[in-house]
ZADOLO-445282 format. One record per residue: x, y, z of N, C-alpha, C in turn. Coordinates in steps of 0.05 Angstrom, whole numbers. Example, Ala and Ser with C-alpha at 12.3 -4.5 7.8 and 13.67 -1.06 7.14 Angstrom:
2
+--------+---------+--------+---------+----------+--------+--------+---------+--------+
: n_east : n_north :   n_up : ca_east : ca_north :  ca_up : c_east : c_north :   c_up :
+--------+---------+--------+---------+----------+--------+--------+---------+--------+
:    264 :    -114 :    156 :     246 :      -90 :    156 :    264 :     -66 :    156 :
:    257 :     -45 :    142 :     273 :      -21 :    143 :    258 :       1 :    157 :
+--------+---------+--------+---------+----------+--------+--------+---------+--------+
END
This chain:
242
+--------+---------+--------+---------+----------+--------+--------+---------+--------+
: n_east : n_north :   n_up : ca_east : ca_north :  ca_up : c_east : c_north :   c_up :
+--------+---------+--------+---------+----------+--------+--------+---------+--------+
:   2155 :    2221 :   3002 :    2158 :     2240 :   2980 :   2137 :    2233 :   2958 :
:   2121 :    2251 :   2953 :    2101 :     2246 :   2931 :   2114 :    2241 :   2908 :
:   2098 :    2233 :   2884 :    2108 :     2222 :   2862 :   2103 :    2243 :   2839 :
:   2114 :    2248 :   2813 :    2111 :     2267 :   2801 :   2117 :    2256 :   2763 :
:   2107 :    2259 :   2751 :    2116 :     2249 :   2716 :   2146 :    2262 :   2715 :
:   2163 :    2252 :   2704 :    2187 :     2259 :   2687 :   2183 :    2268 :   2660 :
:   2173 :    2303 :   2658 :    2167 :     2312 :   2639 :   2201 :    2329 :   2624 :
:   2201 :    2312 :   2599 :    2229 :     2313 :   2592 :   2229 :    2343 :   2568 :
:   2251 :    2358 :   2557 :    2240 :     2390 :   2542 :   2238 :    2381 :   2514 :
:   2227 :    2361 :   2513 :    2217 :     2360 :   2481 :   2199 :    2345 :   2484 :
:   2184 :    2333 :   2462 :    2158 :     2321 :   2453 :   2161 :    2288 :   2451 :
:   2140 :    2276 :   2461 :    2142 :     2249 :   2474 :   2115 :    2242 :   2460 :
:   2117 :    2217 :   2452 :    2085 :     2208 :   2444 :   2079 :    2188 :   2446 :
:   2050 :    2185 :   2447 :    2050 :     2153 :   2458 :   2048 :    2128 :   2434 :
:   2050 :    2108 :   2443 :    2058 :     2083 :   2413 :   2043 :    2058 :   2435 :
:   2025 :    2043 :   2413 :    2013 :     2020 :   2426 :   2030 :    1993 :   2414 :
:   2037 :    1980 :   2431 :    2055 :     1958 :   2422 :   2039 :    1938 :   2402 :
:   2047 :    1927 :   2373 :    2028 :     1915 :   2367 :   2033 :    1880 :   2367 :
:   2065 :    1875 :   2377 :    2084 :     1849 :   2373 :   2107 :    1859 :   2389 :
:   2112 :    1836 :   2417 :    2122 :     1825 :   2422 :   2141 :    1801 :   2421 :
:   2165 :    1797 :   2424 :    2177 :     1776 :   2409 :   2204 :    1768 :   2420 :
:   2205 :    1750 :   2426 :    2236 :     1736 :   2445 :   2253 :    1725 :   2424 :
:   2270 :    1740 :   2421 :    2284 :     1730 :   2395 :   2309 :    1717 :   2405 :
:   2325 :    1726 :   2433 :    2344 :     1706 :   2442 :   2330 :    1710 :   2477 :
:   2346 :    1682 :   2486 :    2335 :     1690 :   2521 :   2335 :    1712 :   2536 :
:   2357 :    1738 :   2523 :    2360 :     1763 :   2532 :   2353 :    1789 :   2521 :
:   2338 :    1770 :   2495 :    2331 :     1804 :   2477 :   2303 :    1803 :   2462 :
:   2278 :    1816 :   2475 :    2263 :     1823 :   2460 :   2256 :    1844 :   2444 :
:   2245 :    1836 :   2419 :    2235 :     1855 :   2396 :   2207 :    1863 :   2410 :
:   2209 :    1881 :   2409 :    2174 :     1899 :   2404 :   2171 :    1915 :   2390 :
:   2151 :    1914 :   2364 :    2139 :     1924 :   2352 :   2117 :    1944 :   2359 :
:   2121 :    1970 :   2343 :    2098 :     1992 :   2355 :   2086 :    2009 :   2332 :
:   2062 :    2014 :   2343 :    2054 :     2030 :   2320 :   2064 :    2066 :   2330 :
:   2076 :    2074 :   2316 :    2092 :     2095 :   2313 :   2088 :    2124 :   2284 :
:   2060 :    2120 :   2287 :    2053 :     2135 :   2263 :   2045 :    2165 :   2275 :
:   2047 :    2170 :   2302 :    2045 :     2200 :   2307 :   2070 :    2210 :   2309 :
:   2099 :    2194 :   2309 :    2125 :     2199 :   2307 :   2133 :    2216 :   2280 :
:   2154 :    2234 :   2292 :    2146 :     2252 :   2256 :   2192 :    2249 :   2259 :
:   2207 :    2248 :   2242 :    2228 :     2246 :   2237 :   2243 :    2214 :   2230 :
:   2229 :    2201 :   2224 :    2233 :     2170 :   2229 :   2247 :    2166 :   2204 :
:   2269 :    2154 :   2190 :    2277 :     2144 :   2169 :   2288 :    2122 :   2162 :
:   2272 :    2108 :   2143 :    2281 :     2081 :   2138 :   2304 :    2079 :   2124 :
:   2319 :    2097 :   2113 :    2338 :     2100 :   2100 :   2363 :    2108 :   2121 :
:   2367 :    2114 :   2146 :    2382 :     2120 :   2161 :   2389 :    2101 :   2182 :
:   2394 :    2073 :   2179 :    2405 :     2060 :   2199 :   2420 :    2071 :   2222 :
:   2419 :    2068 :   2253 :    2434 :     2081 :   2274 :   2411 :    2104 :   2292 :
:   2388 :    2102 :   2278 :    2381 :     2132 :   2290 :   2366 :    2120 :   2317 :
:   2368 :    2132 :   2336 :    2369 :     2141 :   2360 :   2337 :    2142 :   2374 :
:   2326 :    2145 :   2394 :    2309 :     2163 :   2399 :   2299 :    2150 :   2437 :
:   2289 :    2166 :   2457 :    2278 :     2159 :   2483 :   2250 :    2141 :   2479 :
:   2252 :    2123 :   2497 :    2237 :     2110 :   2507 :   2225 :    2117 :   2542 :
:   2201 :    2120 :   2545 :    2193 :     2127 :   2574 :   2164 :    2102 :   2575 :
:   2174 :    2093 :   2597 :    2146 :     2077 :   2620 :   2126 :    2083 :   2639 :
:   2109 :    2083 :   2640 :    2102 :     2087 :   2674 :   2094 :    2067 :   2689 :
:   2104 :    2074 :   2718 :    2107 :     2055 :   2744 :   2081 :    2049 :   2748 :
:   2074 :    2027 :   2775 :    2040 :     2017 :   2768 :   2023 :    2035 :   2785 :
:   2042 :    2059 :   2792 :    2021 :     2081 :   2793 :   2012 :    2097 :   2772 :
:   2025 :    2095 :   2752 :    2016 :     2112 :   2734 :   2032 :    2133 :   2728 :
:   2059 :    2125 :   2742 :    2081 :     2160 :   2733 :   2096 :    2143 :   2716 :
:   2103 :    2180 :   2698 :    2125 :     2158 :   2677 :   2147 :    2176 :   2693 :
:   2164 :    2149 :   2681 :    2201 :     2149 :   2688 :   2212 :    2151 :   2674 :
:   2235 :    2165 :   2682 :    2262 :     2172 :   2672 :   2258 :    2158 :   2639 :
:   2263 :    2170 :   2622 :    2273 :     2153 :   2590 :   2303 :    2141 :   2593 :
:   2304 :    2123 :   2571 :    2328 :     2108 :   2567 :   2322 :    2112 :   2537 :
:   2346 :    2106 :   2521 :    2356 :     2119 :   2493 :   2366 :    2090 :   2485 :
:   2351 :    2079 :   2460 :    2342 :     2058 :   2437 :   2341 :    2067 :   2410 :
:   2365 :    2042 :   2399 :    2363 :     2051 :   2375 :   2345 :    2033 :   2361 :
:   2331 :    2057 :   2337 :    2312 :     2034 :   2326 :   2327 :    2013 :   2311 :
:   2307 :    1995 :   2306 :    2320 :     1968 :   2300 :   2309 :    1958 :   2267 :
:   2287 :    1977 :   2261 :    2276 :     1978 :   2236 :   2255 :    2001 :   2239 :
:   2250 :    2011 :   2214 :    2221 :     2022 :   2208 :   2213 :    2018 :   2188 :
:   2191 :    2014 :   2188 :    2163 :     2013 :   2160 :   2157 :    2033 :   2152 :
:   2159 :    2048 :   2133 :    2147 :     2088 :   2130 :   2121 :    2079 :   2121 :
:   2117 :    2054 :   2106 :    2089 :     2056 :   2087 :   2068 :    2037 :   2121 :
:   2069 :    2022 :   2133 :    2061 :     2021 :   2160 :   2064 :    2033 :   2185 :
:   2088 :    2044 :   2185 :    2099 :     2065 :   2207 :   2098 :    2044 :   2237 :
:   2109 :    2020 :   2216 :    2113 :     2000 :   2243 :   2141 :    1999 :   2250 :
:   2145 :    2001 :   2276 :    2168 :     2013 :   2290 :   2177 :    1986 :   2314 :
:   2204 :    1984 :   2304 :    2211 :     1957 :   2310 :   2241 :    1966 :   2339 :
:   2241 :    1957 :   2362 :    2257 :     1966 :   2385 :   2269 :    1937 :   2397 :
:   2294 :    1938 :   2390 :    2297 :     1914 :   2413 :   2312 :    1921 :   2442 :
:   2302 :    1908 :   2467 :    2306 :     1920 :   2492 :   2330 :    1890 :   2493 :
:   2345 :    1895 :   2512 :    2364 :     1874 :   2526 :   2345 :    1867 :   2548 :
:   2342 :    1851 :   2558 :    2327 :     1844 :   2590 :   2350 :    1836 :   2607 :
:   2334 :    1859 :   2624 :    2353 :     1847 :   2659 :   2342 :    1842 :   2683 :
:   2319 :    1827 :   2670 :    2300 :     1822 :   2702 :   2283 :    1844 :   2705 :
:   2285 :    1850 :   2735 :    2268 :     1877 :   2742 :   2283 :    1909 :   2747 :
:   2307 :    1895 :   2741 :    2327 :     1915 :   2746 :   2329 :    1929 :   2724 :
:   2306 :    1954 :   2735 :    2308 :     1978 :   2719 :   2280 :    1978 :   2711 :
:   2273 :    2000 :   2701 :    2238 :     1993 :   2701 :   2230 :    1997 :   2669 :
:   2242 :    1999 :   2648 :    2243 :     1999 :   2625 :   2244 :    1962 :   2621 :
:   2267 :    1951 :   2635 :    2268 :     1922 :   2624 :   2247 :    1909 :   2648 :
:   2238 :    1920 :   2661 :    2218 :     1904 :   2684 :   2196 :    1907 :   2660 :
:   2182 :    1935 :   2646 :    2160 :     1933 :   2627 :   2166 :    1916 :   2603 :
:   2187 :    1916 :   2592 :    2197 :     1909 :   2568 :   2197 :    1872 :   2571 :
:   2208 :    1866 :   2596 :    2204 :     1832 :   2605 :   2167 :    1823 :   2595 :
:   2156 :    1841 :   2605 :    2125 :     1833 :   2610 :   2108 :    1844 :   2576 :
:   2118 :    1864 :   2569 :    2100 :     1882 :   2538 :   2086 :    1853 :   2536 :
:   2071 :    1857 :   2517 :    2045 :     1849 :   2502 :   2032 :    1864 :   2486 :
:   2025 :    1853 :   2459 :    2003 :     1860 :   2431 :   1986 :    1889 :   2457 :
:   1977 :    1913 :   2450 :    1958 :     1914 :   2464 :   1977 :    1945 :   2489 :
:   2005 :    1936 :   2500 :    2010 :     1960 :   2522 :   2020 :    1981 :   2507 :
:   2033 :    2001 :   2521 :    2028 :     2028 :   2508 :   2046 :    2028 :   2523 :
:   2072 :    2052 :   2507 :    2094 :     2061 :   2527 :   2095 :    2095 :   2510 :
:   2117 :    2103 :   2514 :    2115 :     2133 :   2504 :   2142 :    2135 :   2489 :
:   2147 :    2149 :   2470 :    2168 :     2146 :   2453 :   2172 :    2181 :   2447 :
:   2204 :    2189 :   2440 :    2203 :     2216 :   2430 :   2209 :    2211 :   2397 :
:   2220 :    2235 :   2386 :    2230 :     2233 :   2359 :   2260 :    2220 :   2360 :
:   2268 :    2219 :   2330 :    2287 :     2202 :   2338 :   2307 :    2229 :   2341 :
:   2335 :    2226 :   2360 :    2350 :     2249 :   2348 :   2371 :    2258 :   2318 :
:   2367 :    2283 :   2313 :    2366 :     2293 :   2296 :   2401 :    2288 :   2285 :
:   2418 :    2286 :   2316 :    2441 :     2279 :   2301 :   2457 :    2252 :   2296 :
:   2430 :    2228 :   2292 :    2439 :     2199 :   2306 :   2434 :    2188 :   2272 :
:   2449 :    2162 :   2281 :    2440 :     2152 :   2243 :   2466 :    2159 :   2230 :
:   2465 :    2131 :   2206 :    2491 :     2136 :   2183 :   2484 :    2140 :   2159 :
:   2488 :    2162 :   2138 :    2483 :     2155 :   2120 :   2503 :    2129 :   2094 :
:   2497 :    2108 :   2096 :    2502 :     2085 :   2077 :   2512 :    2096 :   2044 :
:   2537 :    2086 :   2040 :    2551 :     2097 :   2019 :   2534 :    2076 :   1995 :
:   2523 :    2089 :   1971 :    2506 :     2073 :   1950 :   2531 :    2065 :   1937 :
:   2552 :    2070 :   1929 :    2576 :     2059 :   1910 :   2588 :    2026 :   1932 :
:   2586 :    2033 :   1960 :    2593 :     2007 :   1978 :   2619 :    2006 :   1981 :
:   2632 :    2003 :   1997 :    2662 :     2006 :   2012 :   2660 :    1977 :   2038 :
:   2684 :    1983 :   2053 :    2690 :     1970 :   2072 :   2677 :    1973 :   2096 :
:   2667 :    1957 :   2107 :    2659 :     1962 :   2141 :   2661 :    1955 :   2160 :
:   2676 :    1961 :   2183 :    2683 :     1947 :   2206 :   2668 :    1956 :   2229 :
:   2654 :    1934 :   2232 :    2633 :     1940 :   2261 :   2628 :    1926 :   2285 :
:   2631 :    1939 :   2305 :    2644 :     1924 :   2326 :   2622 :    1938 :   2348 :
:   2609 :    1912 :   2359 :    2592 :     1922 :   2380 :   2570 :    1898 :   2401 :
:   2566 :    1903 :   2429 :    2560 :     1886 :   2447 :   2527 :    1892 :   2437 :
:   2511 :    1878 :   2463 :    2481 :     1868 :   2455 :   2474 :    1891 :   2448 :
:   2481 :    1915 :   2469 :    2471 :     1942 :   2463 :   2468 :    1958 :   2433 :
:   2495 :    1955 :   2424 :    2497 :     1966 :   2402 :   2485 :    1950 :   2372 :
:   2480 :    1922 :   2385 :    2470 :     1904 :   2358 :   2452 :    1912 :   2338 :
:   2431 :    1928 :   2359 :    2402 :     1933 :   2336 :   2415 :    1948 :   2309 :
:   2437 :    1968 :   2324 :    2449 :     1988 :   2301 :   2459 :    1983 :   2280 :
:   2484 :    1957 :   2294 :    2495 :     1946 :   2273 :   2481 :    1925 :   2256 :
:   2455 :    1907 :   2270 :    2444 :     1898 :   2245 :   2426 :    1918 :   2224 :
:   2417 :    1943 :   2231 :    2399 :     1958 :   2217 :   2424 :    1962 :   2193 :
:   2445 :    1977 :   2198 :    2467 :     1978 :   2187 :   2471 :    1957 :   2166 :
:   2483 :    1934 :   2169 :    2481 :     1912 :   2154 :   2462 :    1913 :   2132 :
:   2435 :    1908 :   2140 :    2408 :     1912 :   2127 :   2406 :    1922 :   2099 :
:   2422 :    1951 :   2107 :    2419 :     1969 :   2091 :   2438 :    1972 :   2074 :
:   2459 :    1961 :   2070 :    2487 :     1960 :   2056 :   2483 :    1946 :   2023 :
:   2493 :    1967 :   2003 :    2487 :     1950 :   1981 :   2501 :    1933 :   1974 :
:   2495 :    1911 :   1958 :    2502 :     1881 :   1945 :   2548 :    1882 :   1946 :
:   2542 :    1904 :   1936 :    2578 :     1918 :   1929 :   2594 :    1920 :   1962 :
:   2580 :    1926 :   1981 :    2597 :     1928 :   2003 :   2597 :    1902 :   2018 :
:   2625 :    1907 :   2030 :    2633 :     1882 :   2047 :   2631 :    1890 :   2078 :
:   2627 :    1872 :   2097 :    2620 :     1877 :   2121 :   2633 :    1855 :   2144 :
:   2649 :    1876 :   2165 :    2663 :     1854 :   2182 :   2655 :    1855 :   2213 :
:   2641 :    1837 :   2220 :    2629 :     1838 :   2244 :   2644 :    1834 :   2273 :
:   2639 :    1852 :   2298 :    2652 :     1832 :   2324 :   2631 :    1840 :   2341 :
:   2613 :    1814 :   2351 :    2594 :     1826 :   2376 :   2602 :    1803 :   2397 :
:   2605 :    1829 :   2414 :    2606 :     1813 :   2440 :   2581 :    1799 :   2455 :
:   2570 :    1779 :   2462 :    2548 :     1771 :   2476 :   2552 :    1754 :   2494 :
:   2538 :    1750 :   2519 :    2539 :     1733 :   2544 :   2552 :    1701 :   2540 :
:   2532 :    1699 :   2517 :    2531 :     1661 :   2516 :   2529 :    1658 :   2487 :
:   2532 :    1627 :   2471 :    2517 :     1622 :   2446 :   2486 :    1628 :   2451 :
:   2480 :    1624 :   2467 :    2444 :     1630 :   2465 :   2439 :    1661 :   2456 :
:   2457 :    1681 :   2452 :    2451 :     1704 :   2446 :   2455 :    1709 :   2423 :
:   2465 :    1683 :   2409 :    2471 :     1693 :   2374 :   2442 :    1697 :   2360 :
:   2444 :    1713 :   2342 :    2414 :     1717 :   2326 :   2421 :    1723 :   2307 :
:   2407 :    1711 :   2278 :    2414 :     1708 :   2255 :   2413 :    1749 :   2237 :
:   2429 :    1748 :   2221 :    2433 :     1776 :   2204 :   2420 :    1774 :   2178 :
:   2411 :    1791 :   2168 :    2409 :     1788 :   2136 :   2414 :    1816 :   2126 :
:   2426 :    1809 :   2102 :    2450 :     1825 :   2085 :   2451 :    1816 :   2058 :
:   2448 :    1834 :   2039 :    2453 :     1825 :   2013 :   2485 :    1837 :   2008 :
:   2498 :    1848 :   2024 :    2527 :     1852 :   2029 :   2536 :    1834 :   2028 :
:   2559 :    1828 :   2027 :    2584 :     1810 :   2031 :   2588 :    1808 :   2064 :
:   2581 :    1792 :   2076 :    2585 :     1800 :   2106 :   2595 :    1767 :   2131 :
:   2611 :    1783 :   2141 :    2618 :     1757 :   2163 :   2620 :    1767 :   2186 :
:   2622 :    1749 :   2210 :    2609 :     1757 :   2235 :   2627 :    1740 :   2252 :
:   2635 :    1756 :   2272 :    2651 :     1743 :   2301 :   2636 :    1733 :   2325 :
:   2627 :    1720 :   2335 :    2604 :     1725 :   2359 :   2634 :    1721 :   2383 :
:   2634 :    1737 :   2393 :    2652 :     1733 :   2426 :   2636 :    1734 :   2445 :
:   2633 :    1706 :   2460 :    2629 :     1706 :   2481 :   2644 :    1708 :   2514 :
:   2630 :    1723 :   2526 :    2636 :     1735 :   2545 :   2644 :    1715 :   2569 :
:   2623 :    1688 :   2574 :    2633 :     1670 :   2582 :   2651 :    1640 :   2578 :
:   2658 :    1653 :   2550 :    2696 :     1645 :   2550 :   2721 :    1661 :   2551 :
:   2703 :    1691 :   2561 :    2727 :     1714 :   2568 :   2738 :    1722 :   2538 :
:   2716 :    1728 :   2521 :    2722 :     1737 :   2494 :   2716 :    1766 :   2494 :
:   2722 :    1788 :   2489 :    2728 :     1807 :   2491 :   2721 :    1823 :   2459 :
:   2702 :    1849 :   2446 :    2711 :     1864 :   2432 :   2744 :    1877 :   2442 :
:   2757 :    1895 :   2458 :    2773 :     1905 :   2460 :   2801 :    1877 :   2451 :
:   2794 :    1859 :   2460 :    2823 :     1836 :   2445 :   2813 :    1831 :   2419 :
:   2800 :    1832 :   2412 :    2786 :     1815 :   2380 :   2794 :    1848 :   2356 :
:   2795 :    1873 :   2374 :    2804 :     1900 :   2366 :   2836 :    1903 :   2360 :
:   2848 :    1881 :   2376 :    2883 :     1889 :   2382 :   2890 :    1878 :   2356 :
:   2914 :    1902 :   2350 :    2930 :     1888 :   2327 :   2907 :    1879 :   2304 :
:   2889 :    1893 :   2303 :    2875 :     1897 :   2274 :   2879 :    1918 :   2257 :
:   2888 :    1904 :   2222 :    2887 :     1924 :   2206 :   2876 :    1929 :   2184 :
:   2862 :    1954 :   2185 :    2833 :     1970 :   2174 :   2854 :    1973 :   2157 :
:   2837 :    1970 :   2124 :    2841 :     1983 :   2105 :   2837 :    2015 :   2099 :
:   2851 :    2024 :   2082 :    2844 :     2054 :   2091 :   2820 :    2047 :   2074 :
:   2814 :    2072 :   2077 :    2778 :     2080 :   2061 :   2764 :    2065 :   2069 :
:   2765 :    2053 :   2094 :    2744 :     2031 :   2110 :   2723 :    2049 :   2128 :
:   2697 :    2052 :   2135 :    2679 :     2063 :   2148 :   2683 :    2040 :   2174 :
:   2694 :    2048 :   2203 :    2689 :     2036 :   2232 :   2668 :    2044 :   2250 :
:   2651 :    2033 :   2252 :    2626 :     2034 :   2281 :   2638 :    2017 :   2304 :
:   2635 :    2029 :   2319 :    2641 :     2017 :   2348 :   2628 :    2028 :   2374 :
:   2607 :    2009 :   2373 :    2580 :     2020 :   2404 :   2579 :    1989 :   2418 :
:   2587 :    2000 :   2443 :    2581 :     1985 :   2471 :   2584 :    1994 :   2492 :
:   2603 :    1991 :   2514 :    2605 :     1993 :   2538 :   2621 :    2013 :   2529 :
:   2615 :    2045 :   2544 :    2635 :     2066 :   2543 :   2672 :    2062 :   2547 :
:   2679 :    2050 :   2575 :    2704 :     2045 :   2576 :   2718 :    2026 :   2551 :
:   2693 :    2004 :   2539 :    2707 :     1990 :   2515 :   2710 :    2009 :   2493 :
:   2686 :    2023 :   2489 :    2691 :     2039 :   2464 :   2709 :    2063 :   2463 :
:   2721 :    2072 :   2491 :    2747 :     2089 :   2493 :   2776 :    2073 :   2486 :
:   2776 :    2041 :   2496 :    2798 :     2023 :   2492 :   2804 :    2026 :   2468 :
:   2785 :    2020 :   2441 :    2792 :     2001 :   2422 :   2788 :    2034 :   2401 :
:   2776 :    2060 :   2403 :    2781 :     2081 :   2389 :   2805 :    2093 :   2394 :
:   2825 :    2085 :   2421 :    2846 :     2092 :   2423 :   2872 :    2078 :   2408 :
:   2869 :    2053 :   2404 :    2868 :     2029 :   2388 :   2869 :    2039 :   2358 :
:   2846 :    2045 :   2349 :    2844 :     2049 :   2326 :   2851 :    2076 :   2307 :
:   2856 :    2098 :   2330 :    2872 :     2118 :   2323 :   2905 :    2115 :   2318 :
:   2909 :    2102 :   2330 :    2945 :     2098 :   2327 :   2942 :    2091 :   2294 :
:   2922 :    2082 :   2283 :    2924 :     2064 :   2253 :   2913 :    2095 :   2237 :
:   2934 :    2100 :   2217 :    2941 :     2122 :   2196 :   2910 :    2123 :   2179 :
:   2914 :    2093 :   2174 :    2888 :     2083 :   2151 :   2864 :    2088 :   2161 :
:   2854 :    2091 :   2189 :    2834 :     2104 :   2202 :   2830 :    2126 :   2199 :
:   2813 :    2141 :   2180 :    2810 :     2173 :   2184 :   2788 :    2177 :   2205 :
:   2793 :    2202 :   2221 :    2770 :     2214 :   2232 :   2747 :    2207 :   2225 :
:   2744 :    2214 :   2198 :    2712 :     2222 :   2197 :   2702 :    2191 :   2198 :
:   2714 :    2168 :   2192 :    2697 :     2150 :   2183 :   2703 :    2134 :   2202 :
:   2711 :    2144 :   2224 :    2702 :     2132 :   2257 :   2679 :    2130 :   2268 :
:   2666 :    2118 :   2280 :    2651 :     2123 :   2303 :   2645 :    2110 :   2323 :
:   2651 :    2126 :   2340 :    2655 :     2108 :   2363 :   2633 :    2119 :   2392 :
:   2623 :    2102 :   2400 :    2600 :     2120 :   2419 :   2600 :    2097 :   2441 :
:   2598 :    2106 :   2466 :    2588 :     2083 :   2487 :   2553 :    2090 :   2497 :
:   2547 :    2069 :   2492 :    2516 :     2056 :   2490 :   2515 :    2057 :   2526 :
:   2534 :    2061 :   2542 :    2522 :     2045 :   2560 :   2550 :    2056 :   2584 :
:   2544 :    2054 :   2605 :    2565 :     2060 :   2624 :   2561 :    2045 :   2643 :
:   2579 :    2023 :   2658 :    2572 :     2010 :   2683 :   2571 :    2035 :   2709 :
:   2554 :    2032 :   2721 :    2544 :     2048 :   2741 :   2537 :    2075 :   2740 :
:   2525 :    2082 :   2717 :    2509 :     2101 :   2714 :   2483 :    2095 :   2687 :
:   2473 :    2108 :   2706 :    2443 :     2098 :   2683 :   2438 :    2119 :   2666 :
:   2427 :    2107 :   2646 :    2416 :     2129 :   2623 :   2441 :    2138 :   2605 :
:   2468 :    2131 :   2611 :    2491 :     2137 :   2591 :   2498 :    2132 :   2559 :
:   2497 :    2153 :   2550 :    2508 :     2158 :   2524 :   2525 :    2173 :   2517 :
:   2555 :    2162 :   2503 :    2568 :     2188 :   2487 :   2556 :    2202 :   2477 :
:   2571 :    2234 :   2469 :    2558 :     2241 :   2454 :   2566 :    2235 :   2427 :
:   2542 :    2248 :   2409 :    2547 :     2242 :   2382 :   2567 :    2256 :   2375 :
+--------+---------+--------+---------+----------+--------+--------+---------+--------+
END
């Protein structure tokens, strides 16, 4: 079967990586220049957007969906962290190897992704595996001095902890996976203050557990839920929707 580009119905552009960076054994940062990108906001922690590769023939593949992890507007340096899983999958097979110098293809970000951050500052409970981390640290980031912030990320090992910065009030759970630590138990029998803002991105079936979880609680309103799965075991390319 001949080979063919995965031309996706919107606008894709290309970005030259300018930094590479192993920040834990399973997660690198790459930095890109991202100045032909037009919707980008530094003010919108959460936002969204495709990532596409091409194979060493030269076709690009399928996109996979990254949240940014920072932006620069006055450099339009554009910061992505990938999870690595070997070669499995050809986003983390390129993403293992990037270097100063390769070039991948990027779209806009989407239009309905991203939080806007309350300036008066409230409560926050955010709960999320490697996947969902970039979000919730951009999140963090951006929180003023007045808000308080309560962390649960799930990750493999201690080798996956990576430091946060926050001029928030903020504390952090790390559950590891290989002592059978769980977001969905670290979720049970927790109680949200009302007027509390909840994020919760990781593994689809977790993030259906612990929003089911968090609905039974009165003090949870709708709107200041969110709950999205980053990720689905055995299907690729999965995202709730927004």
């Amino acid at each position: 079967m001949s080979k063919t580009d995965v031309n996706p119905p919107y606008d894709i552009f290309s970005a030259t990586v300018k930094k590479a960076t192993l920040i834990t054994p399973l997660l690198k940062r790459i930095s890109v220049d991202a100045q032909e990108v037009s919707g980008l906001r530094a003010d919108l922690p959460g936002q969204y957007l495709k990532v596409f590769v091409r194979d060493a023939d030269g076709f690009r593949q399928p996109g996979r969906a990254y949240t940014v992890r920072r932006f620069d507007p006055k450099t339009s340096e554009l910061e992505l962290d990938f999870v690595l899983h070997g070669d499995e999958g050809n986003i983390s097979r390129w993403a293992s190897r990037a270097k100063a110098g390769d070039t991948l293809e990027i779209s806009r970000p989407n239009t309905r992704s991203g939080i806007m951050i309350d300036p008066e500052g409230k409560n926050y409970f955010l709960f999320a595996d490697e996947t969902g981390l970039p979000a919730v640290a951009a999140i963090v980031e951006a929180l003023p001095a007045t808000a308080t912030a309560r962390l649960w990320i799930e990750i493999a090992n201690t080798k996956e902890m990576q430091p946060l910065s926050a001029e928030a009030a903020v504390s952090v759970r790390w559950l590891c996976r290989e002592l059978g630590e769980t977001l969905v138990d670290a979720a049970k029998d927790l109680s949200i203050p009302s007027g509390s803002l909840v994020w919760v991105t990781a593994e689809s079936g977790q993030v259906a557990a612990i929003r089911a979880g968090l609905k039974k609680q009165q003090s949870v309103e709708t709107y200041a839920l969110h709950a999205s799965g980053y990720w689905k075991r055995g299907v690729a390319d999965h995202r709730d929707p927004d």
